[in-house]
C-alpha positions in Angstrom: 112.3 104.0 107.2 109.8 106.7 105.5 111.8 106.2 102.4 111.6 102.1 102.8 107.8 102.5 103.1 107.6 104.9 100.0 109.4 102.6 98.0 107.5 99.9 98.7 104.2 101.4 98.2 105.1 103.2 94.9 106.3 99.5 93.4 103.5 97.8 94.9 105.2 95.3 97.0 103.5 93.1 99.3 106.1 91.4 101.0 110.1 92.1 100.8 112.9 90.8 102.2 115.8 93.3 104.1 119.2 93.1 104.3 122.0 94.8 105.7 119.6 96.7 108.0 123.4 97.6 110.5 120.8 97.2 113.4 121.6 95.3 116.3 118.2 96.4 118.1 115.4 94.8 116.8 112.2 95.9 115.9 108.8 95.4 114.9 106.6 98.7 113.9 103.9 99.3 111.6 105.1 102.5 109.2 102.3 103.8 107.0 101.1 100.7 105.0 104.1 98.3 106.4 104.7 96.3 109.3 108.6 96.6 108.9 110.3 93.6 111.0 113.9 94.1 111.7 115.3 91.3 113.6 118.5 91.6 116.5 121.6 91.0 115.3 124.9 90.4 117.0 126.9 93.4 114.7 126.3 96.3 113.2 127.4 95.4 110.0 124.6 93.0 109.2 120.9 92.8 110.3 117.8 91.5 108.4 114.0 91.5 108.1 111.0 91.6 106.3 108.5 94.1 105.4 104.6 92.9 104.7 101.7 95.1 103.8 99.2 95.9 106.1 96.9 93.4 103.6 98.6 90.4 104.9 99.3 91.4 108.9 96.9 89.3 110.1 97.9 86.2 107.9 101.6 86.6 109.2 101.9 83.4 111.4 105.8 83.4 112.5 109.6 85.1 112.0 112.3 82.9 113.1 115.7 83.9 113.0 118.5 80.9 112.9 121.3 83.3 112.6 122.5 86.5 111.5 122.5 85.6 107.8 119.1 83.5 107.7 115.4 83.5 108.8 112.3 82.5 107.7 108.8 84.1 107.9 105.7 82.3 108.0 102.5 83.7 105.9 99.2 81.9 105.8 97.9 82.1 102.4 94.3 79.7 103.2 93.4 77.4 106.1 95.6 75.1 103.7 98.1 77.0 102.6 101.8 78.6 103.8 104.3 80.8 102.5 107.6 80.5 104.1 109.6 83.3 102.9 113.9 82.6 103.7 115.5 85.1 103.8 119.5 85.3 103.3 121.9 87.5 103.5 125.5 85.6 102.8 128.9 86.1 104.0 131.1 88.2 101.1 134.2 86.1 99.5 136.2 88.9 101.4 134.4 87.9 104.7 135.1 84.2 103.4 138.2 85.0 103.4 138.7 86.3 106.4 136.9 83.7 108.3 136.6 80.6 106.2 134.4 79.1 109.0 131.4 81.6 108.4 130.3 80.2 105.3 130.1 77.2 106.6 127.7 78.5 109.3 126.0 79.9 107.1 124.9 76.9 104.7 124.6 75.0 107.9 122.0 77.7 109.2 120.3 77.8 105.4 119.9 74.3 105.8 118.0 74.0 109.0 116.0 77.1 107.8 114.9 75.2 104.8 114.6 71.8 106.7 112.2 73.5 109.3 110.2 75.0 106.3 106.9 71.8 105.7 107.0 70.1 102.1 103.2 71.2 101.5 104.9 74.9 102.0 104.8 76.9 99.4 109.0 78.1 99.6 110.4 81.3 98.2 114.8 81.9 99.6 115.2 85.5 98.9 117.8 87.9 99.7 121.3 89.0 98.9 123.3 85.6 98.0 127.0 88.4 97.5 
């Protein structure tokens, strides 16, 4: 986590996406200049979140997790204006493979992220797309 937060700060980066965090236990924590979000997870082998600088806690408005693989938080950029971050983290072709119904689940969880996300949202998908 120390090393997440030095990164961070030495690049200058406001908000980030995180994947691959192998927590199941969620967790919200402010670490030196970060409020580092890891969100629960239903295996070890996967786990997301976001990290935002302590210049935009107070603009953070919601994190919603739809699955494993997708969630989107919620940043308030003016009285007008909102950042919806999506974050994704999709299935490998040798988890595809394995399972051919988790991409599936997957576009059908990107999907509702990005339908709950408002049209006069400003929208960013980040993440780690494999």
């Amino acid at each position: 986590k120390q090393q997440l937060v030095k990164d961070l700060d030495r690049y200058g980066v406001l908000i980030c996406s995180l994947q691959e965090t192998k927590l199941v236990n969620g967790f919200d924590d402010v670490i030196g200049d970060y409020r580092i979000i890891c969100l629960s997870s239903s295996s070890r082998h996967y786990g997301m979140g976001f990290a935002v600088h302590r210049s935009l806690f107070q603009r953070v408005r919601t994190v919603r997790t739809f699955c494993d693989r997708v969630a989107v938080l919620r940043i308030c950029l003016s009285s007008s204006s909102i950042l919806s971050l999506v974050n994704v983290y999709a299935p490998t072709s040798t988890r595809v493979a394995q399972d051919h119904d988790c991409l599936n689940d997957f576009y059908s969880s990107l999907g509702d992220a990005l339908a709950s996300v408002s049209s006069s949202s400003f929208l960013l998908v980040a993440g780690d797309f494999n």
